[in-house]
Biotite code that builds the C-alpha atoms (Angstrom):
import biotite.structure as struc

atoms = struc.array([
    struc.Atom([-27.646, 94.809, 121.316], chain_id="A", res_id=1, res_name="UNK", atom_name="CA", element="C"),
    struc.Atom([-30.609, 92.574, 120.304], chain_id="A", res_id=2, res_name="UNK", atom_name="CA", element="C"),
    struc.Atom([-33.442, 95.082, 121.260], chain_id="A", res_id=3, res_name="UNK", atom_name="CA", element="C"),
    struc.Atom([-33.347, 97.721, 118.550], chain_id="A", res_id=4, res_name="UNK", atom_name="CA", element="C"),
    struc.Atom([-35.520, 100.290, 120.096], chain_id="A", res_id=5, res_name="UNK", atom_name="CA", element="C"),
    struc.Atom([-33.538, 99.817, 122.993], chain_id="A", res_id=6, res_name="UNK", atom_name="CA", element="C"),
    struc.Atom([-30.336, 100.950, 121.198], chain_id="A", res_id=7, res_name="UNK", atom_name="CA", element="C"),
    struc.Atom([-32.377, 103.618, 119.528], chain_id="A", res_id=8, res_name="UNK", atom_name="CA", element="C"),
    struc.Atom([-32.799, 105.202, 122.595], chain_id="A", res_id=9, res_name="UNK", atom_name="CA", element="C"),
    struc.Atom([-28.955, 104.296, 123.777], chain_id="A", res_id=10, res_name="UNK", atom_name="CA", element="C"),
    struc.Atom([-27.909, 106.474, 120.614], chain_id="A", res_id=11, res_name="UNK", atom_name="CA", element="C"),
    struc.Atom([-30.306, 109.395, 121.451], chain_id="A", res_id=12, res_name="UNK", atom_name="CA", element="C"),
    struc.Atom([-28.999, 109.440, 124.707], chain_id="A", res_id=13, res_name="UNK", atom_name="CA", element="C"),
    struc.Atom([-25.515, 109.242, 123.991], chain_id="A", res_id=14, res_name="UNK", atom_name="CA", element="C"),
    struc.Atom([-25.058, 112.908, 122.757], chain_id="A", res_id=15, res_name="UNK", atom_name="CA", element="C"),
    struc.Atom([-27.496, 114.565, 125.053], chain_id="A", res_id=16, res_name="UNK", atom_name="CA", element="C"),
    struc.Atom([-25.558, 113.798, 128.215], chain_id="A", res_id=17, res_name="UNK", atom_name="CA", element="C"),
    struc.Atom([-21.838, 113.714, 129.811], chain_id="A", res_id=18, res_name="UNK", atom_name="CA", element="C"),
    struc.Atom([-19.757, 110.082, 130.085], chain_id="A", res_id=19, res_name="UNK", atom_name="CA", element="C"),
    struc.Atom([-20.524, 109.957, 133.859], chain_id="A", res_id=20, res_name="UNK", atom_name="CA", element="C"),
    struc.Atom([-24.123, 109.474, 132.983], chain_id="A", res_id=21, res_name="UNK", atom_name="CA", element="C"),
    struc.Atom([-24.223, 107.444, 129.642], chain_id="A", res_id=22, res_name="UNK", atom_name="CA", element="C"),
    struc.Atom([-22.117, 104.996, 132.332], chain_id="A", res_id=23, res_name="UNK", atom_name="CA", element="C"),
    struc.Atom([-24.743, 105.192, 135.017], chain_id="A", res_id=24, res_name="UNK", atom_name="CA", element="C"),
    struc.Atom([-27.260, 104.151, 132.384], chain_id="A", res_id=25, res_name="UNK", atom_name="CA", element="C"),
    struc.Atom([-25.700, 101.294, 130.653], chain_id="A", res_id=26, res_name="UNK", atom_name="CA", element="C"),
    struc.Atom([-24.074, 99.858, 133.619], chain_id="A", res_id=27, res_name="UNK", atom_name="CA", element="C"),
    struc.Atom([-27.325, 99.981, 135.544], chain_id="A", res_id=28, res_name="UNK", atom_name="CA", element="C"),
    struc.Atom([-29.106, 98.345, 132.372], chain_id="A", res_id=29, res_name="UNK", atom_name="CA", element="C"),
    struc.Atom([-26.639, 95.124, 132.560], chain_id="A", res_id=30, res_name="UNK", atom_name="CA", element="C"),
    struc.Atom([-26.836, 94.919, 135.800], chain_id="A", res_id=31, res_name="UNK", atom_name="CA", element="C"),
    struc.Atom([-31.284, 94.782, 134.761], chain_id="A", res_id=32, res_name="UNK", atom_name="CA", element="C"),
    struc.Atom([-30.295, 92.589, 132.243], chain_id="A", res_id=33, res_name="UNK", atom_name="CA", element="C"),
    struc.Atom([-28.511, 90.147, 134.260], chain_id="A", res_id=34, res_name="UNK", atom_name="CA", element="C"),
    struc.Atom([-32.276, 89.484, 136.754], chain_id="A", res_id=35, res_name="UNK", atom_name="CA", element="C"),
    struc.Atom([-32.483, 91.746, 139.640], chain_id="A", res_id=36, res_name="UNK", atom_name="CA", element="C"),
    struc.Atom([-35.911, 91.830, 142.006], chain_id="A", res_id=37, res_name="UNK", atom_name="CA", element="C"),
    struc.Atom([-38.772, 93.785, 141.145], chain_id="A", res_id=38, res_name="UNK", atom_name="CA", element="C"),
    struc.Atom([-37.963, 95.823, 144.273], chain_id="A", res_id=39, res_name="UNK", atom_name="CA", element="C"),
    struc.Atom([-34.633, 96.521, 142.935], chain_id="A", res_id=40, res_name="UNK", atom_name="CA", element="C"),
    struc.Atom([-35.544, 97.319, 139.604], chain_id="A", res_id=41, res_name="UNK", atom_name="CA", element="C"),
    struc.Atom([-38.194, 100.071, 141.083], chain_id="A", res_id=42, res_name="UNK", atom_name="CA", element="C"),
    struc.Atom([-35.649, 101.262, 142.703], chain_id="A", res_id=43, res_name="UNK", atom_name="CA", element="C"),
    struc.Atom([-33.065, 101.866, 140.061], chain_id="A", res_id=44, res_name="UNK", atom_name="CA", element="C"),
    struc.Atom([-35.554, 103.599, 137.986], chain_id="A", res_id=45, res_name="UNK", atom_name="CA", element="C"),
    struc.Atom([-36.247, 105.694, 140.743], chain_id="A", res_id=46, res_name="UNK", atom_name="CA", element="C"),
    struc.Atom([-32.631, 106.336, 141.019], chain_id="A", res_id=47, res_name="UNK", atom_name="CA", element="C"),
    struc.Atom([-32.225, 107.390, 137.428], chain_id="A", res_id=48, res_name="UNK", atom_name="CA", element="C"),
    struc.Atom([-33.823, 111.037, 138.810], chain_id="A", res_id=49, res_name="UNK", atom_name="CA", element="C"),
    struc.Atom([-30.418, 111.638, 140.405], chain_id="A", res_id=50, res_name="UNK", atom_name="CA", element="C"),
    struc.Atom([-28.597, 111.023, 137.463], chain_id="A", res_id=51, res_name="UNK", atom_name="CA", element="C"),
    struc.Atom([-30.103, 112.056, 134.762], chain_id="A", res_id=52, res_name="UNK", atom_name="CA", element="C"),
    struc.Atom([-30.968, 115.762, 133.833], chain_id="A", res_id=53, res_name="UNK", atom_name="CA", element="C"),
    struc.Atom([-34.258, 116.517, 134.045], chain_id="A", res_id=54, res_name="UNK", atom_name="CA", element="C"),
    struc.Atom([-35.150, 118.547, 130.773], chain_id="A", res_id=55, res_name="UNK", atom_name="CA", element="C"),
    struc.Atom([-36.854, 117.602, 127.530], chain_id="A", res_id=56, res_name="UNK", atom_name="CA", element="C"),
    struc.Atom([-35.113, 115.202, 124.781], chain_id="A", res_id=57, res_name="UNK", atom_name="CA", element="C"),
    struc.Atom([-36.465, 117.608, 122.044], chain_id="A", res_id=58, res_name="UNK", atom_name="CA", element="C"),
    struc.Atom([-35.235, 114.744, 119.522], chain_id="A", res_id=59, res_name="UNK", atom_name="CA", element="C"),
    struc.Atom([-34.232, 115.654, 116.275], chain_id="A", res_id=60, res_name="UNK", atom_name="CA", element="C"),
    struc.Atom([-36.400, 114.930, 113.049], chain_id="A", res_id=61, res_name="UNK", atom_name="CA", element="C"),
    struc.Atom([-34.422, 112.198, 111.729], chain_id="A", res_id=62, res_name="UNK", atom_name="CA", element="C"),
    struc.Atom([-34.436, 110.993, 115.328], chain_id="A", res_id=63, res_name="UNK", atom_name="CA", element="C"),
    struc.Atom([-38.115, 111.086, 115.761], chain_id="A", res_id=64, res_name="UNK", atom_name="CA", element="C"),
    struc.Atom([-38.140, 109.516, 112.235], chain_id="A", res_id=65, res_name="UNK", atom_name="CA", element="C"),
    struc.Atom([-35.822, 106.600, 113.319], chain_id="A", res_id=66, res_name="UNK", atom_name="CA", element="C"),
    struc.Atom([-38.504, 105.753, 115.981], chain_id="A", res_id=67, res_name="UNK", atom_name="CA", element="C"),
    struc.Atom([-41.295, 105.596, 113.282], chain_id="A", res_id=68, res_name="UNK", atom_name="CA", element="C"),
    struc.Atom([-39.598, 103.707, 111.263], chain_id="A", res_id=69, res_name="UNK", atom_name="CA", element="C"),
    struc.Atom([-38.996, 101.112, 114.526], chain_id="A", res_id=70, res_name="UNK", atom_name="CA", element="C"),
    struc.Atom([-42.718, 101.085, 115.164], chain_id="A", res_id=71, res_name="UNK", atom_name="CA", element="C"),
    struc.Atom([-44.706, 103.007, 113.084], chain_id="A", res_id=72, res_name="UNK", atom_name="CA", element="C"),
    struc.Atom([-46.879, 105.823, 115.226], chain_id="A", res_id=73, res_name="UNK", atom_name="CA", element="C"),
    struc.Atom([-44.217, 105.593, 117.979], chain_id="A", res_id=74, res_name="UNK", atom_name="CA", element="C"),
    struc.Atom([-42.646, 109.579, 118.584], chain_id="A", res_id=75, res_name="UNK", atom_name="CA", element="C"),
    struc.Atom([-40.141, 110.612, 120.904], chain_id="A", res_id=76, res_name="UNK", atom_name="CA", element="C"),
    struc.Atom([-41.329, 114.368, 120.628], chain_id="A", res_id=77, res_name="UNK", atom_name="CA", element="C"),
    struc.Atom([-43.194, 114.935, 124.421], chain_id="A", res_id=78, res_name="UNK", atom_name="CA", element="C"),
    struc.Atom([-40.465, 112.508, 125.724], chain_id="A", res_id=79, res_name="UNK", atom_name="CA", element="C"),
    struc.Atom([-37.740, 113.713, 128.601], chain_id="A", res_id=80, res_name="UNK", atom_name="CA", element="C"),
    struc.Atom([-34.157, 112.488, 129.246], chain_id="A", res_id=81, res_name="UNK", atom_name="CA", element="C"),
    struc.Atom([-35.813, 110.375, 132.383], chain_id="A", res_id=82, res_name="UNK", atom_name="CA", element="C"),
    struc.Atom([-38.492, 108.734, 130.580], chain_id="A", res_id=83, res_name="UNK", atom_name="CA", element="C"),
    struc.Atom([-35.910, 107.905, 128.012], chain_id="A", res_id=84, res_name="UNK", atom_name="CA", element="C"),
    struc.Atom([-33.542, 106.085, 130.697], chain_id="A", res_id=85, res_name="UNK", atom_name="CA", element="C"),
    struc.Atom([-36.273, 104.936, 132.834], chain_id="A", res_id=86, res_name="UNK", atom_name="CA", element="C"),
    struc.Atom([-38.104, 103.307, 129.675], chain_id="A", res_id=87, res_name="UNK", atom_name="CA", element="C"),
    struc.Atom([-34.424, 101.745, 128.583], chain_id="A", res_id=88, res_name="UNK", atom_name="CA", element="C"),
    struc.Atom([-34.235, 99.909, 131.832], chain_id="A", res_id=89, res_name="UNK", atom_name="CA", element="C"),
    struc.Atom([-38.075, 98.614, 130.625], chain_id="A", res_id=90, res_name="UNK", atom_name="CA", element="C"),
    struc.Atom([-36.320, 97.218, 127.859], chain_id="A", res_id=91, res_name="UNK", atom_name="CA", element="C"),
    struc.Atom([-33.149, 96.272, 130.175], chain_id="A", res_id=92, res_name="UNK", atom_name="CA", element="C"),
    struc.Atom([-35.490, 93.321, 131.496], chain_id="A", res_id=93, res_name="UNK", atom_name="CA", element="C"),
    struc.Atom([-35.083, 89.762, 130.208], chain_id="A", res_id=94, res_name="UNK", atom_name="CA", element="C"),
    struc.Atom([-37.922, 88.551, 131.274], chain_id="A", res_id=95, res_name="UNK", atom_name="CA", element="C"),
    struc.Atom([-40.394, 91.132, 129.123], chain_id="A", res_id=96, res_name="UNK", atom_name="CA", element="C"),
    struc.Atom([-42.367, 88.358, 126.894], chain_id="A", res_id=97, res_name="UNK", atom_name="CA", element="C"),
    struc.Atom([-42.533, 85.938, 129.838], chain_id="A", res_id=98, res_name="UNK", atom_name="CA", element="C"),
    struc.Atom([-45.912, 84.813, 131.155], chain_id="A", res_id=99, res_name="UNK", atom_name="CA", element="C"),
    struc.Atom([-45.485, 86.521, 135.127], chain_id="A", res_id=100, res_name="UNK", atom_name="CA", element="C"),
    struc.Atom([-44.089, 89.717, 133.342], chain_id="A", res_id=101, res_name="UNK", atom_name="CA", element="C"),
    struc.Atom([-48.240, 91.164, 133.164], chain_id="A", res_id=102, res_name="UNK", atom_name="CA", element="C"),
    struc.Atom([-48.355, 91.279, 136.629], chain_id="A", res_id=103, res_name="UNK", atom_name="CA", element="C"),
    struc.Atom([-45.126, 92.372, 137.497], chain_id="A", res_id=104, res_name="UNK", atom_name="CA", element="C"),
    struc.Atom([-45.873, 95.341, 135.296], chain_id="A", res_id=105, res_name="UNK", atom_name="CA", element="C"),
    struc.Atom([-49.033, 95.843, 136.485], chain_id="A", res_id=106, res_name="UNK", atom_name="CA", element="C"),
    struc.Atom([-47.174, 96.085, 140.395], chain_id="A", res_id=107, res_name="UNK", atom_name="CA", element="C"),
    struc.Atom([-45.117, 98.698, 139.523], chain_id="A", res_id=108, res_name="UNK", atom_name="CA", element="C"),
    struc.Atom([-47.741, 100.983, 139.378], chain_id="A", res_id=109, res_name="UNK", atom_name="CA", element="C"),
    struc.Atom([-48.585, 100.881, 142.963], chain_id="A", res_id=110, res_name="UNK", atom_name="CA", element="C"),
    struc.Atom([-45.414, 102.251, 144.384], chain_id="A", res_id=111, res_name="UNK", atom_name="CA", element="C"),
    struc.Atom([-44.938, 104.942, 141.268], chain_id="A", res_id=112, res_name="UNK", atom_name="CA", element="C"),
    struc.Atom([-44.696, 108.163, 141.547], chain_id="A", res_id=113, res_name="UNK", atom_name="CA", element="C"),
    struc.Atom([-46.217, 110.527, 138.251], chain_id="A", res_id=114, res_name="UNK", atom_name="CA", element="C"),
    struc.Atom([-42.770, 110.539, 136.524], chain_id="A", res_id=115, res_name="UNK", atom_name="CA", element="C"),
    struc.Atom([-42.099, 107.148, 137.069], chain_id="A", res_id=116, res_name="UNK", atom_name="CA", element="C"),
    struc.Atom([-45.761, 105.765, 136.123], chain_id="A", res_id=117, res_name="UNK", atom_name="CA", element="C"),
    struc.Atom([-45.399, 107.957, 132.589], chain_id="A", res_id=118, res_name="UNK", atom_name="CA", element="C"),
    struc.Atom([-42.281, 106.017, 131.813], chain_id="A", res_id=119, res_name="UNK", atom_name="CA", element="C"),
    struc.Atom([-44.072, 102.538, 132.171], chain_id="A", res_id=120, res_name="UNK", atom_name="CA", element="C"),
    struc.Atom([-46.666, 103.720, 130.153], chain_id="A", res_id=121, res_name="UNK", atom_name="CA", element="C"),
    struc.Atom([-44.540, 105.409, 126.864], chain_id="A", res_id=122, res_name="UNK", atom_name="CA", element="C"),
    struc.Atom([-42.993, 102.089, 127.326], chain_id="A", res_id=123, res_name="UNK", atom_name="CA", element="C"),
    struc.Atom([-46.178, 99.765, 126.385], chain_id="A", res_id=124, res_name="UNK", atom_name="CA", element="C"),
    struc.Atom([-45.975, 100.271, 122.598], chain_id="A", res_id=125, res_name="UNK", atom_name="CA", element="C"),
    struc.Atom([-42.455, 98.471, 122.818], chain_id="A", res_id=126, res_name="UNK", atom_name="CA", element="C"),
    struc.Atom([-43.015, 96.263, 124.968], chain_id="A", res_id=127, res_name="UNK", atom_name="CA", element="C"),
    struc.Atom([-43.703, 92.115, 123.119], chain_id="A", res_id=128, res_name="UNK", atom_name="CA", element="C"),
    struc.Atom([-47.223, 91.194, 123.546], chain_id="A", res_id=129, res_name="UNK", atom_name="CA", element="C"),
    struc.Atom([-48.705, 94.616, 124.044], chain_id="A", res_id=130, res_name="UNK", atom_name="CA", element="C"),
    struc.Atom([-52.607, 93.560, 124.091], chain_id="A", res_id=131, res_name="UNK", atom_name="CA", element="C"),
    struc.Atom([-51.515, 91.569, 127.359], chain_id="A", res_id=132, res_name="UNK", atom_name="CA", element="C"),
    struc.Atom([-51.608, 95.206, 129.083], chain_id="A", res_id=133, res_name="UNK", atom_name="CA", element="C"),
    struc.Atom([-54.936, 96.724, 127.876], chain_id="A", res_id=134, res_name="UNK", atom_name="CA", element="C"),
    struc.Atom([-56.211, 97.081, 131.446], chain_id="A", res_id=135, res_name="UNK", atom_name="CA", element="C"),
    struc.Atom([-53.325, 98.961, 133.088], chain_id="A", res_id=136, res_name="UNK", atom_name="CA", element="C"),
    struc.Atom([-53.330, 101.024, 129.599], chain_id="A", res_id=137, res_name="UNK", atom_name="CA", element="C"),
    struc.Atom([-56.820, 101.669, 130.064], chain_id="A", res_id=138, res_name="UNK", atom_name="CA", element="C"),
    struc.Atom([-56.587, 102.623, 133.715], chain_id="A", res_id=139, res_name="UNK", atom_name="CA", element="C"),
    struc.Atom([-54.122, 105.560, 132.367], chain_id="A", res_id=140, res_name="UNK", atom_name="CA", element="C"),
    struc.Atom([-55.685, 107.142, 130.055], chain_id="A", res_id=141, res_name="UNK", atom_name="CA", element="C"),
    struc.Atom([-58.700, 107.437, 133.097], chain_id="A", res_id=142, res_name="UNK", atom_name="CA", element="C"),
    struc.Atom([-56.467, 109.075, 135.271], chain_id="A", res_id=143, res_name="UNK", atom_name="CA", element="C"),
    struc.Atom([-57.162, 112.849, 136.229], chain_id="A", res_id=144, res_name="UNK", atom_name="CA", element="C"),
    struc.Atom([-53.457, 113.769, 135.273], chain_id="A", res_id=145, res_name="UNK", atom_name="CA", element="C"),
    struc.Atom([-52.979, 115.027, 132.054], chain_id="A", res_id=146, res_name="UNK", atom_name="CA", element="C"),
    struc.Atom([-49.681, 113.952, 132.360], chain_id="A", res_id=147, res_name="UNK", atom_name="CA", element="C"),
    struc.Atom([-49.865, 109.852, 132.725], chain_id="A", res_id=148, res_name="UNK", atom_name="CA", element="C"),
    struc.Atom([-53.087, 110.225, 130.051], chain_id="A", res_id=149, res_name="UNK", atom_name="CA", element="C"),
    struc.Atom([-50.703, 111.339, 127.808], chain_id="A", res_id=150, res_name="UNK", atom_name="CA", element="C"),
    struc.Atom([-48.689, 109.126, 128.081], chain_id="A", res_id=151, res_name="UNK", atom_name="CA", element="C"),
    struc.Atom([-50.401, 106.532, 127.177], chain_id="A", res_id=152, res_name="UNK", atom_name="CA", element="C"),
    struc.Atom([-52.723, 108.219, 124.874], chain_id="A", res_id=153, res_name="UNK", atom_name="CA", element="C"),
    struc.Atom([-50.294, 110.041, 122.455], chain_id="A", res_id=154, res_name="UNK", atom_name="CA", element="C"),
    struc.Atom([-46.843, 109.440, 120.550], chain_id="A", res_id=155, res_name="UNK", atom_name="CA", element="C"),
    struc.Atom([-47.811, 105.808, 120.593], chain_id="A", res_id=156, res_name="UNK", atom_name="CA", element="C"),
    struc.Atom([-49.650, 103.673, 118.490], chain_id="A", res_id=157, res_name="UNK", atom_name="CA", element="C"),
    struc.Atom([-50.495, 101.448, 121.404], chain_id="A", res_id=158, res_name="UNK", atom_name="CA", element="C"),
    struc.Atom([-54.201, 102.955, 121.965], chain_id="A", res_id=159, res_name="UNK", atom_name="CA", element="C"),
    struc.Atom([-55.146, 102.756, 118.226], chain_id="A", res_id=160, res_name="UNK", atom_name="CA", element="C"),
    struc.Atom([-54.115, 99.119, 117.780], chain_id="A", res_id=161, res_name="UNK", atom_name="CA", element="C"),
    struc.Atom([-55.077, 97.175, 120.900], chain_id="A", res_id=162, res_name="UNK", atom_name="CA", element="C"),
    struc.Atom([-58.006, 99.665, 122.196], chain_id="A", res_id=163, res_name="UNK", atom_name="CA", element="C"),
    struc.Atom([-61.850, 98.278, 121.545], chain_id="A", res_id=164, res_name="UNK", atom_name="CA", element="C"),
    struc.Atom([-64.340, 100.946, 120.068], chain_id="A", res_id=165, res_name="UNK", atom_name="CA", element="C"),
    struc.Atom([-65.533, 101.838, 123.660], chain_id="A", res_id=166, res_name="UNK", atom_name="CA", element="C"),
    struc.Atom([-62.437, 102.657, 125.329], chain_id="A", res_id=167, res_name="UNK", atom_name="CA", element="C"),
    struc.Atom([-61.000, 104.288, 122.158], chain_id="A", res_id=168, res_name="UNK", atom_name="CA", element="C"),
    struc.Atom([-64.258, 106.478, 121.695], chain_id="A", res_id=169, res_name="UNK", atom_name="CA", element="C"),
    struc.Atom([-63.590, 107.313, 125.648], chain_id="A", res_id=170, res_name="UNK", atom_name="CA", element="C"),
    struc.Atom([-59.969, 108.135, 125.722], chain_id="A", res_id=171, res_name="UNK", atom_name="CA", element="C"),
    struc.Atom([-60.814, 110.642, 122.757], chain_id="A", res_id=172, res_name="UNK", atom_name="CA", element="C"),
    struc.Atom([-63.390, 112.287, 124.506], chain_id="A", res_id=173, res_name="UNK", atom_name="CA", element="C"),
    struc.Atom([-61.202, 112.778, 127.623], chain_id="A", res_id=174, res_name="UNK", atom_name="CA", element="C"),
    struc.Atom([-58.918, 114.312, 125.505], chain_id="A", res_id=175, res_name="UNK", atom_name="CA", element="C"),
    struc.Atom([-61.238, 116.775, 124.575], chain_id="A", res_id=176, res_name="UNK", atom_name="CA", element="C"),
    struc.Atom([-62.032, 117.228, 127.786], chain_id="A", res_id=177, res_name="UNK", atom_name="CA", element="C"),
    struc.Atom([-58.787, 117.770, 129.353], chain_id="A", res_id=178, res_name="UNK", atom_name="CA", element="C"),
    struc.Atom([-57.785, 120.032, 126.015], chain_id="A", res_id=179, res_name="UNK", atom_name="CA", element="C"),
    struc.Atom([-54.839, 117.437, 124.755], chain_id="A", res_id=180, res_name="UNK", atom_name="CA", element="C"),
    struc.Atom([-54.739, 118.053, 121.277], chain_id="A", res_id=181, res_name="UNK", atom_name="CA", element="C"),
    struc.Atom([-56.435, 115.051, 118.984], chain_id="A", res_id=182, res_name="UNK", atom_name="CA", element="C"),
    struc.Atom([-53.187, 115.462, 116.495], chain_id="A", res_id=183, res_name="UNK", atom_name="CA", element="C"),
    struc.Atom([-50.975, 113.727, 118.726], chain_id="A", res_id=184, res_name="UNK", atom_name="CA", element="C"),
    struc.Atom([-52.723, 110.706, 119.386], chain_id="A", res_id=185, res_name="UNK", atom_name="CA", element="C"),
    struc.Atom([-51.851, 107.929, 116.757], chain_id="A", res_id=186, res_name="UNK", atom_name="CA", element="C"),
    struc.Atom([-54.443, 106.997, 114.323], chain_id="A", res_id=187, res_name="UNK", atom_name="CA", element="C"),
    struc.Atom([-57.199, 109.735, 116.263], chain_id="A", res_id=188, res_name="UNK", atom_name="CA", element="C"),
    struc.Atom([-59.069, 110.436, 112.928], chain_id="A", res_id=189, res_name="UNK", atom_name="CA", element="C"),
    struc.Atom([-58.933, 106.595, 111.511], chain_id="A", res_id=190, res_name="UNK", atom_name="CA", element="C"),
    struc.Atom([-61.500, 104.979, 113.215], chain_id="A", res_id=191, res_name="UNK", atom_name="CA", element="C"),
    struc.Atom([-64.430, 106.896, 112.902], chain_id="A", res_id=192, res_name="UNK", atom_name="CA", element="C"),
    struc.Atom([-67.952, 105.417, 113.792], chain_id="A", res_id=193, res_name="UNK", atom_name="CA", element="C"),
    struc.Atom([-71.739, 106.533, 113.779], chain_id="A", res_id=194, res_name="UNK", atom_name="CA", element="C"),
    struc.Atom([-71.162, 106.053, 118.045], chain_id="A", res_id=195, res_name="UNK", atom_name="CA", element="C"),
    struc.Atom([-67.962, 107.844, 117.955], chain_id="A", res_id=196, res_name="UNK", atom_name="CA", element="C"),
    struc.Atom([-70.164, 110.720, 116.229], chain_id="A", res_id=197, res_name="UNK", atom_name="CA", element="C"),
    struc.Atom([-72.973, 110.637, 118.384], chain_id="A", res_id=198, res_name="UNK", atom_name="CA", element="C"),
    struc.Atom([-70.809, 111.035, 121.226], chain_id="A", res_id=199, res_name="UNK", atom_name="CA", element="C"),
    struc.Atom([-68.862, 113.980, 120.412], chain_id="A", res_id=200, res_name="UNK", atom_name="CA", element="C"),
    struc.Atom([-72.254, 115.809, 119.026], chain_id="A", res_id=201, res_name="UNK", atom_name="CA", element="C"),
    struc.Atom([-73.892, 115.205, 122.205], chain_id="A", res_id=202, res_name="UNK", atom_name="CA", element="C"),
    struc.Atom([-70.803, 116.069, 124.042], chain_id="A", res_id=203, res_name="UNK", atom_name="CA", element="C"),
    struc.Atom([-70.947, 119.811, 121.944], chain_id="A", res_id=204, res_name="UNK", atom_name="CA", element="C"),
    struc.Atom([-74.703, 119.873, 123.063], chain_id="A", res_id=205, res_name="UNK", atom_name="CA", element="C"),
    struc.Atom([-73.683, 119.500, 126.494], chain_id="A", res_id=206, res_name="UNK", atom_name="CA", element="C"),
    struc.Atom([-71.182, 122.344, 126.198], chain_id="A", res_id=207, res_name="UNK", atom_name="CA", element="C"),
    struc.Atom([-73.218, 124.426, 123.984], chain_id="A", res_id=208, res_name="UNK", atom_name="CA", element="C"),
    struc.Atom([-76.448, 123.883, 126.800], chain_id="A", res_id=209, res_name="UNK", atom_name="CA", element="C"),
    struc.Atom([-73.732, 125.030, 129.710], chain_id="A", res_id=210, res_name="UNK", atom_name="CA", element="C"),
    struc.Atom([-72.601, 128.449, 127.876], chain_id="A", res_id=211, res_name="UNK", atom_name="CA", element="C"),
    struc.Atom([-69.193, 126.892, 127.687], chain_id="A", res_id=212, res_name="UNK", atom_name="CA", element="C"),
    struc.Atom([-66.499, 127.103, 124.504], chain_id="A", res_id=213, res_name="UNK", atom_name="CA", element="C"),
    struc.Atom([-66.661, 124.252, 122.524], chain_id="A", res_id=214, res_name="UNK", atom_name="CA", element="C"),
    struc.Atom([-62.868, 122.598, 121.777], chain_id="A", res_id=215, res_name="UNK", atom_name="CA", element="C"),
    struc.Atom([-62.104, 123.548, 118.178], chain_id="A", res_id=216, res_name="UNK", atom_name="CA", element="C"),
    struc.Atom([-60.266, 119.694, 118.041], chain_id="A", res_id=217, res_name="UNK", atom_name="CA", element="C"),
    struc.Atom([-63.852, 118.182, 118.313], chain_id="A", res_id=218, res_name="UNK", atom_name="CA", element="C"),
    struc.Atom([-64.554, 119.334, 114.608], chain_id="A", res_id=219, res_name="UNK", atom_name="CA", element="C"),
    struc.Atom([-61.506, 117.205, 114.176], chain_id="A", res_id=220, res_name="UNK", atom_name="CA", element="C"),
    struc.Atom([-63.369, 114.255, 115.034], chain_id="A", res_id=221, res_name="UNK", atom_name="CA", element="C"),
    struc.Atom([-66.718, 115.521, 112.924], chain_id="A", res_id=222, res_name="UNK", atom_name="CA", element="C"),
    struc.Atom([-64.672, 115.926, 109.780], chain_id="A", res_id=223, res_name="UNK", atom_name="CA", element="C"),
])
């Protein structure tokens, strides 16, 4: 197998779930692998929900560690068993560093439900040319559900490397704002600057002013 975070995530698989399923997985990525449409392929990874259990990978540490050591910032940690199958039929794709796969990607989204749209987005940091998705990445991590922000926003290095200041300063301040803790997002205390500052003081002001708790994680950012 020439993708090795894809057979990463074929060996983490492997002992979490029963033959009948490791089968469904790998036969449905060949069958990815040999060019199906993009309605078919939305519609296998919609399929993987009857298949595959629906409970938390919980990876081990030398798991997690493996994945680090792949791409460094990249954690398997908030992952599920379906994010992990739906992101290996991601990888599945041949077609991942052509020039029509942006938009393709970007298509997916429309149909997706929240499961499904979390699994595109953990999959960005693996995907080749990464920087060619910064507006779909971006338009996560605005979202309203905590769920597809963090997915996008932590366990991946994708924000920290391919985010400009403004979005970067933004996505942190949502965080605080949603309460999803600054220690899992990649990199969350590395780029510091006097705006980055100036927003999170005025943001205490503005909780302070309201009678409101302030986040303890914003001293994170202060430090």
């Amino acid at each position: 197998m020439s993708n090795p975070c894809l057979a990463l995530l074929n060996s983490v698989l492997a002992v979490r779930v029963n033959s009948a399923v490791n089968e469904f997985v790998l036969r449905t990525q060949d069958l990815i692998s040999t060019g199906v449409t993009d309605d078919r392929f939305t519609q296998l990874v919609s399929l993987a929900s009857r298949h595959v259990p629906r409970q938390m990978l919980a990876p081990s540490r030398e798991e997690d560690q493996l994945a680090a050591a792949l791409i460094p910032g990249w954690s398997l940690a908030a992952w599920s068993l379906l994010d992990l199958v739906r992101v290996s039929f991601v990888l599945s794709r041949h077609d991942l560093a052509d020039a029509d796969f942006p938009p393709k990607f970007n298509q997916w989204f429309r149909f997706a439900d929240e499961g499904e749209a979390c699994a595109y987005y953990r999959s960005l940091c693996l995907l080749p040319q990464p920087e060619q998705h910064l507006w779909r990445a971006a338009e996560g991590c605005r979202t309203n559900m905590r769920s597809v922000f963090a997915a996008v926003a932590c366990g991946s290095p994708y924000a920290f490397l391919h985010f400009d200041s403004l979005v970067w300063n933004q996505m942190l301040l949502k965080a605080l704002f949603i309460g999803e803790p600054l220690t899992g997002i990649y990199g969350f205390n590395k780029r510091t600057t006097p705006e980055l500052i100036a927003m999170v003081n005025d943001y205490i002001d503005e909780r302070r002013s309201a009678g409101r708790d302030i986040p303890a994680d914003a001293q994170l950012l202060l430090a």
